[in-house]
C-alpha positions, 0 to 999 in steps of 0.5 A, spaced: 754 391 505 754 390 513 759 386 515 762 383 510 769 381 509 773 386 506 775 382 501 769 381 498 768 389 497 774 387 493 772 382 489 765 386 487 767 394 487 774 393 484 772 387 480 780 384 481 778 377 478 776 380 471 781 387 472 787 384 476 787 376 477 793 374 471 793 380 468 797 386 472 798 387 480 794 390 484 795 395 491 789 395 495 792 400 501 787 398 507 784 394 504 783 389 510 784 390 518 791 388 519 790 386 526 792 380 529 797 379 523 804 377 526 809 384 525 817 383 524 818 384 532 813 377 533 816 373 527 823 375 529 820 372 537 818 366 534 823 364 531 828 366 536 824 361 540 828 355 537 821 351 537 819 353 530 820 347 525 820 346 517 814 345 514 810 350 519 814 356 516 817 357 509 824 361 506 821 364 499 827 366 495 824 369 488 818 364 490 824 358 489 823 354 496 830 353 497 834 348 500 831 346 507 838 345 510 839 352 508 835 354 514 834 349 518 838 345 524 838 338 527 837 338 534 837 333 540 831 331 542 829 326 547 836 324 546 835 323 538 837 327 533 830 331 530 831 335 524 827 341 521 828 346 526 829 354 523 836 356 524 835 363 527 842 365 524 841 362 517 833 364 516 836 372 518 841 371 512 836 369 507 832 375 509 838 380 508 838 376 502 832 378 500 828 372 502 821 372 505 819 368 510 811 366 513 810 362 519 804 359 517 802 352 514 795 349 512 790 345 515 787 339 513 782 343 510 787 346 506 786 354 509 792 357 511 793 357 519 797 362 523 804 357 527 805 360 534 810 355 537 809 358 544 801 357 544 
């Protein structure tokens, strides 16, 4: 296959759209390169940075958004108050809680982009 993305071996040798998609989950160990991804230490970082605001990352809880208060603040801004920002401690109690985070949000083209409030 060269270098084709390995997704692709995915989708032709495991067959996951007729075996797996709607059926059953799957566990593809190694499956793709994991370099680049953000770890924990990265995530945790970005959001002690303060600067990472609501739509840019999600708070899933048994794949419910909750409400955006639960972990978000208002901050001063320019001497007006702006809301949305992660409340780093709010975020951290949902997560123990066992609610997932993703610092990601989608382009106009609807792909899924990396939010990096520090770049």
């Amino acid at each position: 296959m060269g270098n084709a993305h390995p997704l692709t071996r995915l989708l032709e040798e495991v067959d996951i759209a007729g075996t797996y998609w709607n059926k059953q989950h799957g566990l593809f160990k190694n499956a793709c390169p994991t370099e680049g991804l953000f770890d924990e230490a990265e995530i945790q970082r970005i959001l002690d940075t303060g600067l990472l605001r609501w739509p840019y990352f999600s708070i899933l809880k048994e794949g419910q958004l909750p409400g955006v208060g639960s972990f978000t603040r208002t901050r001063m801004v320019a001497g007006r108050p702006v809301g949305g920002f992660a409340d780093a401690t709010k975020v951290r109690g949902h997560l123990a809680d066992g609610a997932t985070m993703s610092p990601f949000h989608r382009d106009a083209a609807g792909h899924r982009v990396a939010t990096d409030p520090l770049s």
